[in-house]
C-alpha positions in Angstrom: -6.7 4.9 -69.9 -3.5 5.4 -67.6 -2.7 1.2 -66.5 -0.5 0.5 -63.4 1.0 -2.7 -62.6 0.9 -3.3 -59.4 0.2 -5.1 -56.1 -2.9 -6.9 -54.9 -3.1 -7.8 -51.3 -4.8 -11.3 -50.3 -4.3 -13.7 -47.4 -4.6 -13.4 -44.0 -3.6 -11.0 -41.2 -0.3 -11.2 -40.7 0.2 -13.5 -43.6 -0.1 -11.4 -46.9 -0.4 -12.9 -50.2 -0.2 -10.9 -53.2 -1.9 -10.8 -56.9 0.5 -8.9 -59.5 -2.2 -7.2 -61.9 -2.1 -4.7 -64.3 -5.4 -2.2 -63.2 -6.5 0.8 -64.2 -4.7 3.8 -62.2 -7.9 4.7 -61.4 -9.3 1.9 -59.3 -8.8 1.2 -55.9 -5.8 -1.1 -54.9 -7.8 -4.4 -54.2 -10.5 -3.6 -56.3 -10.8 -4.7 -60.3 -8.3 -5.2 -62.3 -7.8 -6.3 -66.5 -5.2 -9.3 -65.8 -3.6 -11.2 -63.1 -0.3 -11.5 -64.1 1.1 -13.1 -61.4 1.6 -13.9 -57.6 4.3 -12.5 -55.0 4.6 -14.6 -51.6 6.9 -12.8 -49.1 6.1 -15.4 -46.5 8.5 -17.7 -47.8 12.7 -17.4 -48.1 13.5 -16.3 -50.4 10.0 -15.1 -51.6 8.3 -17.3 -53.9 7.3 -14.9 -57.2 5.4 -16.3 -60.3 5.2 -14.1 -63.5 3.7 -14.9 -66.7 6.6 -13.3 -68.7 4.8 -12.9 -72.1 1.7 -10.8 -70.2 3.6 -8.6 -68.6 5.9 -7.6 -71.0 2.8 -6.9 -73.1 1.6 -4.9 -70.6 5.2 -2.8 -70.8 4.9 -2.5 -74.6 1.6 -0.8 -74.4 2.9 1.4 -71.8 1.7 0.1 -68.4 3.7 1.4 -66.1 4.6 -0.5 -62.8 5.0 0.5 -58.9 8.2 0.2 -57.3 7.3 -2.9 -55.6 6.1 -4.1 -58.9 8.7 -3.1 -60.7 11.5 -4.7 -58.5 9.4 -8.0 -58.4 9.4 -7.8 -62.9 13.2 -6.5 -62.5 14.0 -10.1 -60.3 12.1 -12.0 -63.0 13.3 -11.0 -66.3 10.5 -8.8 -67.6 12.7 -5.2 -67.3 15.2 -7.3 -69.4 13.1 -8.7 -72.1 11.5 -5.3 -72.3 14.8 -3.2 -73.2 15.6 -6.6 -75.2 12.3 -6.2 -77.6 13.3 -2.5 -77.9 16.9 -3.7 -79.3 15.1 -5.6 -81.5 12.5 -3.3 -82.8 15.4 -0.8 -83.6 17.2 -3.3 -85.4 20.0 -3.1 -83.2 20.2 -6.8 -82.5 18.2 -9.9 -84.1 15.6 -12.1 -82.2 17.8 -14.6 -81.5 20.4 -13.1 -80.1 18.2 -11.2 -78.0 16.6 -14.7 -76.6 19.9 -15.9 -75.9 21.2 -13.1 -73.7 17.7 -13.4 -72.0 18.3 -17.5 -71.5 22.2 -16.5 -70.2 20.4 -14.1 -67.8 17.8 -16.4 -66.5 20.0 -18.8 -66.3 22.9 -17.1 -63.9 19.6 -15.6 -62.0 18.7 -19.2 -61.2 21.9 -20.1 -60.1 22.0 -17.3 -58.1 18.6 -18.1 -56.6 20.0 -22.0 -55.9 22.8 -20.7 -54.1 21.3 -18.4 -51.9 19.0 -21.5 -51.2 21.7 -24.1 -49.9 23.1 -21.3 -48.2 20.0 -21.3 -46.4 19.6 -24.7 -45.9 23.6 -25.1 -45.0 23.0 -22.2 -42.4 19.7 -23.8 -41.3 21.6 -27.3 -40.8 24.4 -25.2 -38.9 21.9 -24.0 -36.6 19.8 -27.0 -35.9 23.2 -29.1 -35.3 24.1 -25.9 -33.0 21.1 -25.9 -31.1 21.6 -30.0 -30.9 25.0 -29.9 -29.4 23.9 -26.9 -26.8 20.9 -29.1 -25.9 23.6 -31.8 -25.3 25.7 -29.9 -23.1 22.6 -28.6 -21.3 21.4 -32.2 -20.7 25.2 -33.6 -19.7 25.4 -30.6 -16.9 21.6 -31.4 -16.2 22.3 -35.2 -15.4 26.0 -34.8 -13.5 24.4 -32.2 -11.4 21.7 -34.8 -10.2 24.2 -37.3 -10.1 26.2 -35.1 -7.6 22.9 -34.1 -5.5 22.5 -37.9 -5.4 25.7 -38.4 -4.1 25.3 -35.8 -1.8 22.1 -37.3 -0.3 23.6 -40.5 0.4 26.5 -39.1 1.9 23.9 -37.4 4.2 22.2 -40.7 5.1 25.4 -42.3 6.0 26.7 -39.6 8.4 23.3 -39.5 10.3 23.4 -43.3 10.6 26.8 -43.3 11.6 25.6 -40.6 14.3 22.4 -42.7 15.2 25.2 -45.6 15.8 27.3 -43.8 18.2 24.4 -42.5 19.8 23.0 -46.1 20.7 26.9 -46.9 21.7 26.7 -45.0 25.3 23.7 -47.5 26.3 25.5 -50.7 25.8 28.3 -49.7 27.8 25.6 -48.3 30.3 24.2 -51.8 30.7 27.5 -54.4 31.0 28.0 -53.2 34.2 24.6 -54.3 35.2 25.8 -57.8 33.3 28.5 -58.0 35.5 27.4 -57.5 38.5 24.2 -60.2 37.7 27.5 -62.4 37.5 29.5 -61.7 40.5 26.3 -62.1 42.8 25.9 -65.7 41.1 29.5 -66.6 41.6 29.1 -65.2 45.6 26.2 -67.2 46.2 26.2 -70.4 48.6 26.3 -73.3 46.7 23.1 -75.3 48.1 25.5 -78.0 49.6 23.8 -80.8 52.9 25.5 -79.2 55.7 27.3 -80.9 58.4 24.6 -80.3 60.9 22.0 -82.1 59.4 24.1 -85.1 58.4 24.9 -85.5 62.3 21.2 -84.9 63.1 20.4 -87.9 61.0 23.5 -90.1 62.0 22.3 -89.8 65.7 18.6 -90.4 64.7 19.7 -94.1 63.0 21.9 -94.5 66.4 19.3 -95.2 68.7 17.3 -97.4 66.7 20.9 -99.3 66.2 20.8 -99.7 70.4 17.0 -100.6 70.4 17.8 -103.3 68.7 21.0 -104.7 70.4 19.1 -104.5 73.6 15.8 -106.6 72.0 18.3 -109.1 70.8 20.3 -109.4 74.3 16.8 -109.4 76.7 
């Protein structure tokens, strides 16, 4: 029986999830398969991949042989390496140990590759999100000095059309002192209601007689 290691598809529409499995080349891709050996999550970066090392290295010694996509995801893990390493072994070409420790060495550099592509990441990521902070800053500065300046502009407005409304209502003031004034001259040339001569005299010569009447009662 021809085994392939390969790919299964799970999750959701456009959010795939795979299964790495070792099936027979005959089944269909999602069908059944003899052993899940792992999972491969694109969705993430960089992608999340879990191999069980030992299984699919087995799976290589009996000849399983893996899909591209497969075989990158193994290659990225350590399996490829083991595999050829095992082979070193088997021909005598280099003792267990030593073929454990070039594995460790490899895994380890592969991890520190994989840290430092991480806080690259997160340094870029931090960039950005101080980048987009700083435009949003700008954005909000221009925002507020152009309302400030509309603002400005409105009471500016307000100030000339009350200074207009003022020199409007100027023209009727004037309009109505002369109307003052001449209230005032027509008091000042107005009689003063002084007795006039005339009637003092009238009543000096009405006491008169009555002064002779009496003159005249005294001498009879």
């Amino acid at each position: 029986m021809s085994v392939k290691i390969r790919l299964q598809r799970h999750g959701k529409k456009g959010k795939p999830f795979y299964w790495v499995v070792a099936a027979d080349a005959r089944s269909k891709r999602d069908g059944k398969y003899l052993e899940k050996i792992g999972t491969y999550n694109p969705n993430t970066n960089p992608a999340t991949i879990d191999i069980n090392l030992e299984s699919a290295v087995q799976w290589l010694h009996n000849g399983a042989q893996p899909t591209d996509t497969a075989r990158a995801i193994l290659s990225y893990k350590g399996a490829l390496l083991k595999h050829h390493l095992d082979g070193g072994v088997r021909k005598g070409a280099l003792t267990q140990e030593q073929a454990d420790a070039k594995l460790a060495a490899w895994l380890e550099a592969k991890a520190g590759k994989v840290d430092a592509k991480k806080d690259g990441l997160s340094k870029a990521q931090a960039d950005a999100k101080a980048k987009a902070l700083k435009a949003e800053k700008a954005a909000n500065e221009k925002r507020m000095a152009a309302a400030a300046e509309a603002e400005a502009a409105t009471e500016e407005v307000a100030a000339e059309e009350t200074a207009e409304e003022v020199v409007a209502e100027a023209p009727v003031a004037e309009a109505e002192a002369p109307a003052v004034e001449e209230t005032v001259a027509e008091v000042e040339e107005a009689p003063v209601a002084d007795p006039s001569a005339s009637e003092l005299a009238e009543q000096t010569t009405e006491e008169v007689p009555a002064a002779e009447e009496t003159s005249e009662e005294a001498e009879a």
